[in-house]
C-alpha positions in Angstrom: -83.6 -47.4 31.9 -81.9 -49.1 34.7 -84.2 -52.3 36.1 -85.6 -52.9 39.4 -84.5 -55.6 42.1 -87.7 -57.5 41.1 -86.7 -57.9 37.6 -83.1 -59.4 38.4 -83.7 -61.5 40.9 -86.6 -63.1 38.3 -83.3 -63.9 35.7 -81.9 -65.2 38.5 -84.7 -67.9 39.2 -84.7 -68.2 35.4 -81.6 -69.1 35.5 -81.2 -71.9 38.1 -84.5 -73.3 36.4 -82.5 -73.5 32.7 -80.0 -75.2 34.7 -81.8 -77.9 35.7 -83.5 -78.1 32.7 -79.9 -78.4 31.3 -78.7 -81.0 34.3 -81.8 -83.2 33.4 -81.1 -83.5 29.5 -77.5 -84.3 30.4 -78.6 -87.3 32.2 -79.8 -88.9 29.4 -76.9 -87.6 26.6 -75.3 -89.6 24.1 -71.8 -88.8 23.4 -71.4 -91.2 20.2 -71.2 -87.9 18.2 -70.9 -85.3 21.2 -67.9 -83.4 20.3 -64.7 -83.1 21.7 -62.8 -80.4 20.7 -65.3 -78.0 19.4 -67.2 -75.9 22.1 -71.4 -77.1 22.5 -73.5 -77.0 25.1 -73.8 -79.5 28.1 -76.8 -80.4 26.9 -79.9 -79.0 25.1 -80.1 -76.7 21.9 -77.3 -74.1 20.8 -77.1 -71.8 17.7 -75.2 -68.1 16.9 -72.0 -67.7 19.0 -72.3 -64.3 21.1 -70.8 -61.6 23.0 -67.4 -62.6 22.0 -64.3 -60.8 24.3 -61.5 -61.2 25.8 -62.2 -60.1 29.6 -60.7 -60.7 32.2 -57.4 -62.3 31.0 -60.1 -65.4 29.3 -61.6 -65.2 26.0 -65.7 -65.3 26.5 -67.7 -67.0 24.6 -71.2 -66.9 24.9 -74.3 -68.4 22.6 -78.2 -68.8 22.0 -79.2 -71.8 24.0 -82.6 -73.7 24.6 -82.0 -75.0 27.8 -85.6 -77.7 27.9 -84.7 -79.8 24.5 -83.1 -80.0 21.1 -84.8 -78.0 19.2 -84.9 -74.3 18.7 -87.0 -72.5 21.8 -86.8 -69.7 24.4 -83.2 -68.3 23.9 -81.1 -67.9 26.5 -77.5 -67.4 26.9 -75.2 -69.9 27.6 -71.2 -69.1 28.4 -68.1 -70.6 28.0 -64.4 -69.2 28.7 -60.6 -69.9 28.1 -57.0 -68.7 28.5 -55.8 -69.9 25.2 -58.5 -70.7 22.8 -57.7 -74.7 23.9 -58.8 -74.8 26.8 -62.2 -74.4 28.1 -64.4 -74.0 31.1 -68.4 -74.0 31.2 -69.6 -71.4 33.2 -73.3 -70.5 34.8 -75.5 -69.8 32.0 -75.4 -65.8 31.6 -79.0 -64.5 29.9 -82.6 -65.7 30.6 -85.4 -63.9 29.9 -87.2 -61.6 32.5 -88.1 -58.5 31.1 -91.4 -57.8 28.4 -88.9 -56.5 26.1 -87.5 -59.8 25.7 -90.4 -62.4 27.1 -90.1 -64.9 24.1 -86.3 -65.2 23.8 -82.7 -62.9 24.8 -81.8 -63.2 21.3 -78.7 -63.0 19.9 -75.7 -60.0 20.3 -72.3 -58.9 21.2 -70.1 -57.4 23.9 -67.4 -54.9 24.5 -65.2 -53.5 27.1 -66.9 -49.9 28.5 -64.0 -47.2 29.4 -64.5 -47.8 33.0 -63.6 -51.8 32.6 -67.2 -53.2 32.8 -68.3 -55.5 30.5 -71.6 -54.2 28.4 -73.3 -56.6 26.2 -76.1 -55.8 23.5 -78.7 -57.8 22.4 -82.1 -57.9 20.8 -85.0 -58.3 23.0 -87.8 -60.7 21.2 -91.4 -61.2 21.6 -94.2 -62.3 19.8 -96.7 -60.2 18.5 -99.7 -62.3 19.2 -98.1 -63.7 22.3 -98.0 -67.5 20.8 -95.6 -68.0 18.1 -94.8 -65.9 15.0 -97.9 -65.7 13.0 -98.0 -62.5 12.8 -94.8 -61.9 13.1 -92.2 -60.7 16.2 -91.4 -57.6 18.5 -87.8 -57.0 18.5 -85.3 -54.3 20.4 -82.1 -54.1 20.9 -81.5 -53.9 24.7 -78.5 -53.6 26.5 -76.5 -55.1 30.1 -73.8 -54.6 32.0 -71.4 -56.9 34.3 -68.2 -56.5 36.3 -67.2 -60.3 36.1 -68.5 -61.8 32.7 -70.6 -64.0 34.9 -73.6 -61.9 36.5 -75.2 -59.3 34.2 -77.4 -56.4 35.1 -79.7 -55.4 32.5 -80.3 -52.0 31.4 -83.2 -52.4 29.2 -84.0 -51.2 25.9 -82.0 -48.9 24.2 -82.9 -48.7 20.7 -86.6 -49.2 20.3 -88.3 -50.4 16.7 -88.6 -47.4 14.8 -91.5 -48.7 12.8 -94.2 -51.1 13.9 -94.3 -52.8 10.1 -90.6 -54.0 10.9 -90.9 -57.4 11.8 -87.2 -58.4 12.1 -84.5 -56.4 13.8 -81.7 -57.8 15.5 -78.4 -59.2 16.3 -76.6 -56.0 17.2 -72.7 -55.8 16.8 -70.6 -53.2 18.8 -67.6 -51.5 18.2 -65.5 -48.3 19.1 -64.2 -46.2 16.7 -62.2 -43.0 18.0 -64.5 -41.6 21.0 -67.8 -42.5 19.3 -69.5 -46.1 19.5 -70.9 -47.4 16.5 -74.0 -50.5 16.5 -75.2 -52.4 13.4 -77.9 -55.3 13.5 -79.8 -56.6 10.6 -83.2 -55.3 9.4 -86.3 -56.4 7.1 -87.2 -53.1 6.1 -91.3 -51.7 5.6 -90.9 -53.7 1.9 -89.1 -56.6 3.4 -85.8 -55.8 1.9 -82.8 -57.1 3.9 -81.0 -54.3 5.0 -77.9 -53.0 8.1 -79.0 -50.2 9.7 -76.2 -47.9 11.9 -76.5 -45.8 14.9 -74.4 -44.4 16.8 -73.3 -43.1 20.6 -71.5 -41.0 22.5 -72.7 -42.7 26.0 -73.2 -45.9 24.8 -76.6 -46.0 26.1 -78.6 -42.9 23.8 -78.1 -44.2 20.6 -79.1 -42.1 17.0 -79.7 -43.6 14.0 -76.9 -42.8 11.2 -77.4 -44.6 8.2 -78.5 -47.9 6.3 -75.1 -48.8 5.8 -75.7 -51.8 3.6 -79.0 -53.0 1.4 -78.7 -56.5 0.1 -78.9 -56.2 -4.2 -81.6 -59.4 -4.6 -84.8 -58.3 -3.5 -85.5 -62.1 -2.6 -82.9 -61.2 0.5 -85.2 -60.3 3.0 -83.1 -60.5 6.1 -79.6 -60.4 6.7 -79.1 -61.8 10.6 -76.1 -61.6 12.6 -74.1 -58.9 10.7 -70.8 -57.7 11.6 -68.4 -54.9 10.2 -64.7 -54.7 11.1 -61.7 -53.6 9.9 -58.9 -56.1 8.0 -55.6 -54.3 7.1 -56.5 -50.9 5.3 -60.1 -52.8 4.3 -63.3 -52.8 6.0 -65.7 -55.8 6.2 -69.5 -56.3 5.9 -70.6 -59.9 6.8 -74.1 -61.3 7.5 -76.2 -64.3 7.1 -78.6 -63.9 4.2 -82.0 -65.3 4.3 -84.1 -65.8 1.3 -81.0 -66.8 -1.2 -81.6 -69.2 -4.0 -79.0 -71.5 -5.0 -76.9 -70.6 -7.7 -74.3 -73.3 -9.1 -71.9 -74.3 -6.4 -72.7 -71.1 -4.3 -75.7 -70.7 -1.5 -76.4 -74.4 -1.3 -78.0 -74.1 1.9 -81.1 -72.8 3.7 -79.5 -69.7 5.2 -76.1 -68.8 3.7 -73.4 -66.9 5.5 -70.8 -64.7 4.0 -69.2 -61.0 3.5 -68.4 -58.3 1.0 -65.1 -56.5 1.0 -65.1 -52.4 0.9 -63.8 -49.3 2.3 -65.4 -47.3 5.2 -64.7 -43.7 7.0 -66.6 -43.2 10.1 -69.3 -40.6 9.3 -69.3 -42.2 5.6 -70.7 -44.7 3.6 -69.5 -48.2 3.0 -68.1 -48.7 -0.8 -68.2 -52.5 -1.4 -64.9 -53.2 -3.7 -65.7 -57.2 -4.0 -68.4 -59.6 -4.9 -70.1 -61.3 -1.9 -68.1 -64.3 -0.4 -69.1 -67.4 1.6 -67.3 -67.8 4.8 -67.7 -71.7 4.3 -68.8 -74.0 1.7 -69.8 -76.7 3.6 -73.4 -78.0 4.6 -73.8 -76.8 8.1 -72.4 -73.1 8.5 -74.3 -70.1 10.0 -74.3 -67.0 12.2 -70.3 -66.4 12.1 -69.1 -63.4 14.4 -66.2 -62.0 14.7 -64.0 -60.2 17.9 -60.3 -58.7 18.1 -57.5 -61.0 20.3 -55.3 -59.0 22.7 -52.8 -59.6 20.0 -54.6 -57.5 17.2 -55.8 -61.2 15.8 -59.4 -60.8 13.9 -61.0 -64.2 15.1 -64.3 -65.8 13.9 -67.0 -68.2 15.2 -69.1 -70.1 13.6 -71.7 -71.5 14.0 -72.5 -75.5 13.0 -76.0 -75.5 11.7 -78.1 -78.5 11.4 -80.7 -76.7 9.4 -81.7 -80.2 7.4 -83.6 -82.7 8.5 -82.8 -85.3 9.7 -81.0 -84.3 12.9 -80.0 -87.7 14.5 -78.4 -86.0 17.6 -81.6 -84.5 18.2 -82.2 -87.5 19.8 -79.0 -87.6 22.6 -79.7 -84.9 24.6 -77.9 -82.5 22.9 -77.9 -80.5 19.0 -75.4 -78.0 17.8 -71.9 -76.9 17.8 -69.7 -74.2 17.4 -66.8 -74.6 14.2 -63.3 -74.2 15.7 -61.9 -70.8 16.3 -60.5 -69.4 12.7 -58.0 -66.5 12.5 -59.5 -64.3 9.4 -56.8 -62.5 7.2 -56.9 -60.7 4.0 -56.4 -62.7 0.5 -57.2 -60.9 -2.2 -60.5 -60.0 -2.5 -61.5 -62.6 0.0 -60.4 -63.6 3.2 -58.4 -66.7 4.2 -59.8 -68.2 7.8 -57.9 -71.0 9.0 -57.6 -72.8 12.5 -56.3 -70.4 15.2 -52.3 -71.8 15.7 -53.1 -72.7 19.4 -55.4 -75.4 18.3 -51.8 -77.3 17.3 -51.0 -78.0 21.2 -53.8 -80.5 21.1 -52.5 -82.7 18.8 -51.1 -85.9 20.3 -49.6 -89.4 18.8 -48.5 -87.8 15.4 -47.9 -90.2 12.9 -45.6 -89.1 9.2 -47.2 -91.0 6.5 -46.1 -89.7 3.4 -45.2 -90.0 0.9 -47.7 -91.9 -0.8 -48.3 -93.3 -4.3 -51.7 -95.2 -4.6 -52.3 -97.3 -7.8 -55.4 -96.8 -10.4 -58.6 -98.0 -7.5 -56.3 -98.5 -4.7 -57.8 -98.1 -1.2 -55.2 -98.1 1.9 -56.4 -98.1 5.3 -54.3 -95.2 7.4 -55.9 -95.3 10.7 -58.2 -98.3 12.1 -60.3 -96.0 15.0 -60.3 -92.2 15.1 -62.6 -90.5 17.3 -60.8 -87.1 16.7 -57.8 -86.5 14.1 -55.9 -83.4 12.5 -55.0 -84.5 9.1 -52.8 -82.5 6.5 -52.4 -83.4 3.9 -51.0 -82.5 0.0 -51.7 -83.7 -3.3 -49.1 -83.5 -6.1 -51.6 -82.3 -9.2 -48.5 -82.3 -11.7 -48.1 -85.7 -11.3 -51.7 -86.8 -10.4 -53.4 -89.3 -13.1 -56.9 -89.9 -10.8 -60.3 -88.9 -11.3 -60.3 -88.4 -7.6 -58.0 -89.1 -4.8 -58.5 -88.0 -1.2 -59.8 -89.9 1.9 -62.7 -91.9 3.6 -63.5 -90.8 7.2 -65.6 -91.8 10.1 -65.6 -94.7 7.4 -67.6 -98.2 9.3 -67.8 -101.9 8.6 -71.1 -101.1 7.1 -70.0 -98.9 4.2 -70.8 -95.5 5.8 -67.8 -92.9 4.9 -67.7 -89.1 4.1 -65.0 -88.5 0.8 -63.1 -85.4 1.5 -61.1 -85.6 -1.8 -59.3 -83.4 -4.9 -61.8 -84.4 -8.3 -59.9 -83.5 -11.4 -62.9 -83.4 -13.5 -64.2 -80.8 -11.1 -61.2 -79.1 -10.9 -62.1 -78.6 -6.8 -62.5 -80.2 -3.6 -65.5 -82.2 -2.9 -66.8 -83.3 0.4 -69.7 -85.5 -0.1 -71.9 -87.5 2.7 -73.4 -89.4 -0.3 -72.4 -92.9 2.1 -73.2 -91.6 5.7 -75.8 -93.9 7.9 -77.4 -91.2 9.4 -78.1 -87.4 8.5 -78.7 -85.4 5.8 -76.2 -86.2 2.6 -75.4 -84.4 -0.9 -71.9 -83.0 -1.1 -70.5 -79.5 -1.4 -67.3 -78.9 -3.0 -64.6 -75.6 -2.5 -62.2 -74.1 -5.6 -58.8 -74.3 -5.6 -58.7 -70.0 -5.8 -55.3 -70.7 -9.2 -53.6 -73.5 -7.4 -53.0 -76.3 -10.4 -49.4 -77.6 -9.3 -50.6 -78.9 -5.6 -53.7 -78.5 -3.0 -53.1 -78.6 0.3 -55.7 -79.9 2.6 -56.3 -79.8 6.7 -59.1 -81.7 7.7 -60.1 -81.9 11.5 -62.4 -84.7 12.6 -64.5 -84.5 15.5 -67.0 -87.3 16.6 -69.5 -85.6 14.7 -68.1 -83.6 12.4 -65.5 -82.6 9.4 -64.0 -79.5 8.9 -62.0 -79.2 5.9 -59.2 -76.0 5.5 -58.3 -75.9 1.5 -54.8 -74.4 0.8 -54.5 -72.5 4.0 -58.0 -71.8 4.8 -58.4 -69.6 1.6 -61.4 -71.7 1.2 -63.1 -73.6 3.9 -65.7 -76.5 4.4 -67.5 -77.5 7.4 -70.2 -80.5 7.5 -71.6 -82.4 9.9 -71.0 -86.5 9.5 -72.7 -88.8 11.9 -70.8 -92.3 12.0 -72.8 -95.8 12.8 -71.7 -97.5 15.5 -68.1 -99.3 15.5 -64.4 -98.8 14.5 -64.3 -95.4 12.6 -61.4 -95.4 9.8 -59.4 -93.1 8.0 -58.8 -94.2 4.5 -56.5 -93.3 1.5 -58.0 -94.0 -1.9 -57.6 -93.5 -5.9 -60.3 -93.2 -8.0 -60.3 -94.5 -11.6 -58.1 -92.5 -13.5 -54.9 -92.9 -16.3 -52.3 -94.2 -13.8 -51.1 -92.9 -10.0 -52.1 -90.4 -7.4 -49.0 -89.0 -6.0 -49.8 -87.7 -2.2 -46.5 -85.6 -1.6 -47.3 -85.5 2.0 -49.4 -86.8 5.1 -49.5 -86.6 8.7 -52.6 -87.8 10.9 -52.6 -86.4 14.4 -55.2 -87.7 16.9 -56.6 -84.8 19.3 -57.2 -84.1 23.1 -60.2 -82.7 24.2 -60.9 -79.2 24.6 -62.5 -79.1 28.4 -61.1 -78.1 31.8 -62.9 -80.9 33.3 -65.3 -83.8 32.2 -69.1 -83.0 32.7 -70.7 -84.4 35.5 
């Protein structure tokens, strides 16, 4: 299984190549939307977050990355690392392709920590079958590598071949140990292109047996659930994947691809009994590919991923597309789960300013802030004593009218973010339930250059959206919306934000 010195020292080439390709886009980036506290790429295309760790005393991060432009293309992996989920540091790109098994893209995967203290990552292996593009459909495996640093990886090959030539999708693997046997899951289109998990299982962690389809999406329109993941939440287990072939249904699986979980109970050996209805990880427009990993404090973490599946894509154009959602700790609620900002991402808050309370008059519009690259807002809204249609704010608002609304719409009855003003971009609006709040909401919204992320009532619902600015002063403003009288805000505090990076690119 193991491969020769030939094969390694080609990733290596590939490699240094995709770096360059990487040095020469970021020559030419634009950073009016580039952000600066969620984790992208130097330059060039990104997409599912992968092999996510904590390894040698840094959490790793690692994602699919087209190193030659801005859209989708030959994946590779690209790596990032940090102490304390604040702070990070880009390091060499990790994955290129130079094996047949994965000749058209390292696709995407995951990565745990072996009993002798290696590092071993899993991922799927893609190529075409007609050698061109996906016509008649792709080749995938799920493959496997090893490293002693998190930095250089020596690939083991593939481990679990296709069963069954008429499966044309059959990826993202997700790795776990449970007791003294390893378990793997990865989505599947099955022979009647139903989307389906499949688990197998190891002793070795490199001969692996298939055990089960542990999970068969209900709508036979579902014909591929990518990037699963299964993990445990208090005395509850969790299924999540990213469905393809959804259809909208009221304010639920607005978007191309949707991403989201079902709730059960599992026993190794066993079947998985789902005990809730399935759940979106994020309302917003631009939310994919979410995986999960476990902090050295027993923490369940999830990344997402920011996914500009609509055209347009204005940041196509600056060198660079795609980012990852802030790191969210995921804890159970009910028969969801709440996912809010991981407390660490507090210490970059800077220049805090109290501005609440706040009563705003029927139509009143107050500026808060003039210019905001990057702000932490929280913010509550008395619903007892609220008399608006709508009250909330205007960010990345310019002199030319552009603005996304993040705001509380009583007619609704839920949050609403809406892009229905923004100068560049897709638009629409998405809006998030209150999940039985009717005395107060509570709202954190982060703002990056390009982005919004919006946390409802302690991240029992969240929204994340991306929202491209003009050029010029980009405001932060207060308003009421029509209404019988006053919009009480009980409180508000606007924080501005450091960057995330060790050290400026260059």
């Amino acid at each position: 299984m193991n491969q020769n010195a030939n094969e390694q020292t080609d990733m290596t080439a590939q490699l240094e190549k995709a770096q360059a390709g990487i040095d020469e886009l970021f020559q030419h980036r634009n950073d009016r939307w580039y952000p600066l506290c969620h984790i992208a790429s130097k330059a060039g295309w990104i997409n599912d977050p992968n092999g996510l760790i904590f390894f040698k005393g840094r959490y790793q991060a690692y994602y699919q990355l087209y190193p030659y432009g801005t859209k989708w293309g030959l994946m590779h992996w690209g790596h990032v690392s940090s102490e304390d989920l604040v702070t990070w540091r880009r390091e060499p790109l990790a994955m290129a392709p130079s094996l047949e098994a994965e000749k058209d893209g390292v696709f995407s995967g995951s990565a745990v920590l072996a009993d002798d203290g290696r590092m071993v990552i899993y991922y799927t292996g893609h190529r075409w079958r007609n050698g061109v593009n996906e016509d008649q459909g792709n080749f995938q495996e799920q493959c496997m590598a090893v490293s002693d640093d998190g930095i250089h990886f020596e690939k083991k090959g593939v481990v679990v071949p296709c069963p069954d030539d008429r499966i044309l999708h059959f990826r993202d693997p997700k790795v776990w140990k449970q007791g003294n046997r390893w378990y793997m899951v990865f989505g599947v289109s099955n022979v009647e292109k139903r989307g389906e998990i499949w688990m197998y299982t190891s002793q070795d962690m490199e001969h692996w047996s298939f055990d089960r389809v542990i999970y068969r999406h209900p709508d036979p329109d579902v014909f591929m659930l990518e990037c699963p993941d299964m993990f445990p939440v208090e005395d509850k287990w969790v299924i999540c994947y990213s469905a393809m072939g959804t259809k909208p249904h009221g304010f639920n699986q607005r978007n191309h691809n949707n991403a989201g979980y079902v709730i059960g109970t599992w026993q190794p050996g066993g079947d998985f009994h789902q005990e809730s209805d399935f759940h979106l990880w994020d309302l917003g427009q631009n939310y994919y590919a979410p995986q999960t990993m476990e902090a050295p404090d027993g923490r369940r973490l999830v990344f997402g991923w920011m996914s500009p599946f609509t055209e347009p894509i204005p940041m196509q154009d600056d060198g660079w597309c795609g980012q990852f959602t802030l790191p969210r700790e995921v804890t159970l609620a009910g028969d969801h789960l709440r996912t809010r900002p991981v407390a660490e991402f507090s210490r970059l808050r800077k220049d805090t300013r109290d501005l609440g309370p706040i009563d705003l008059d029927v139509n009143e519009t107050r500026t808060l802030v003039e210019d905001a690259r990057t702000a932490d807002i929280e913010m509550t809204i008395d619903l007892d004593r609220n008399q608006a249609e709508r009250v909330g704010l205007e960010v990345h608002a310019t002199q030319d009218g552009g603005h996304t609304m993040v705001c509380y719409d009583d007619q609704l009855g839920r949050i609403v973010l809406d892009r229905h003003s923004n100068t560049y971009g897709d638009r629409g609006y998405r809006t998030a339930p209150l999940d039985g709040h009717t005395d107060q909401v509570k709202l954190r919204i982060i703002l990056d250059q390009g982005s919004v992320e919006v946390y409802v009532n302690d991240g029992l619902e969240a929204m994340s959206s991306y929202s491209f600015p003009s050029d010029g002063p980009r405001a932060i403003k207060l308003f009421s919306e029509s209404g019988e009288g006053q919009a009480h805000i009980s409180s508000l505090t606007v924080s501005a934000l450091d960057t995330i990076w060790e050290t400026p690119d260059k």
